[in-house]
C-alpha positions in Angstrom: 1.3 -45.5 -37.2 0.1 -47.3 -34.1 -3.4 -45.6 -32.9 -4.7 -46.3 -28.9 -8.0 -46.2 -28.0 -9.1 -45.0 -24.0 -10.9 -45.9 -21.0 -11.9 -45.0 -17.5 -12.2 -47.1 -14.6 -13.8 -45.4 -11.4 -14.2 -46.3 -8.0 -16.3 -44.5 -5.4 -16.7 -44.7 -2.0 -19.6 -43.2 -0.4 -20.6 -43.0 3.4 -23.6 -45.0 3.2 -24.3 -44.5 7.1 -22.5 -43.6 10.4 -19.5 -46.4 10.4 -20.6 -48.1 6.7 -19.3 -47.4 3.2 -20.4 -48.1 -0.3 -18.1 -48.8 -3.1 -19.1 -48.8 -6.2 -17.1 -49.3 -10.0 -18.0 -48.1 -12.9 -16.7 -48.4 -16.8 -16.3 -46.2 -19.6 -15.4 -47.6 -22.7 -14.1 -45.9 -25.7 -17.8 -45.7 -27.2 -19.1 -43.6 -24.6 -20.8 -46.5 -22.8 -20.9 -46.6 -19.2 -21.3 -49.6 -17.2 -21.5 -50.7 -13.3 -18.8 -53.4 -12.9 -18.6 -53.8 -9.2 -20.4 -56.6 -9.0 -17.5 -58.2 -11.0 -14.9 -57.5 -8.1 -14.3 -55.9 -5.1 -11.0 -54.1 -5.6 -9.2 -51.9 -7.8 -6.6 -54.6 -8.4 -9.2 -56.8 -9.5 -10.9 -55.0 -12.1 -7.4 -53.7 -13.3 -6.4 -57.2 -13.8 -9.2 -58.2 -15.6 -8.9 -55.1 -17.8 -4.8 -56.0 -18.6 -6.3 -59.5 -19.6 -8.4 -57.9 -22.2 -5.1 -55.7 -23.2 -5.5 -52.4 -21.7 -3.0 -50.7 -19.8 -2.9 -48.2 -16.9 -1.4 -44.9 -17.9 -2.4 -42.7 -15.5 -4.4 -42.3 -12.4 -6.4 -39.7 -9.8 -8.0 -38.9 -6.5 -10.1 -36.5 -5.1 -12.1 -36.5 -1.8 -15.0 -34.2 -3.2 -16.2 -32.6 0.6 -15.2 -31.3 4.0 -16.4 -34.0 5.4 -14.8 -36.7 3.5 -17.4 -38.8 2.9 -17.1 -39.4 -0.8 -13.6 -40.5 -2.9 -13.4 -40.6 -6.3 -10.5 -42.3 -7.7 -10.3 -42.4 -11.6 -7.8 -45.0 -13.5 -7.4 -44.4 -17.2 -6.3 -46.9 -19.3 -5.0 -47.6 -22.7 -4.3 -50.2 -25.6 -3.6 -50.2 -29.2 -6.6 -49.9 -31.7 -6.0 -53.0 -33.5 -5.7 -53.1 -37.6 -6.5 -49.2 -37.2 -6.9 -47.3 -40.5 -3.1 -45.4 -41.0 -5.1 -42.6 -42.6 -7.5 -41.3 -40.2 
């Protein structure tokens, strides 16, 4: 039985003053560990490339713009890939 394992990819983009934004990434890998990875690129595309080198795969994604005033986005990517030489009987 083939067994996945699951991450999350986030980008956020903050008003960091009248005209400027902030946009940050940060992953969180199937051991709970979460990591800042924007320095490592400055686009979606980019980190999700990087993550399909490394085997994972997008499965689903979503967006929310979390006030009235639209000053913060959240959008979330999750990603899959196959847990390899898993243990059939867990």
């Amino acid at each position: 039985m083939l067994r996945w394992e699951y991450a999350l990819l986030v980008r956020r983009r903050e008003a960091s003053g009248p005209s400027e934004w902030r946009l940050s990434y940060t992953w969180y890998s199937p051991d709970g560990t979460r990591q800042d990875v924007s320095a490592l690129g400055d686009t979606a595309i980019s980190h999700l490339n990087r993550a399909g080198d490394r085997g994972w795969e997008l499965v689903s994604t979503e967006e929310d713009v979390n006030n009235l005033e639209g000053t913060t986005e959240v959008h979330r990517y999750y990603l899959k890939r196959p847990i390899p030489n898993a243990d059939p009987n867990l």
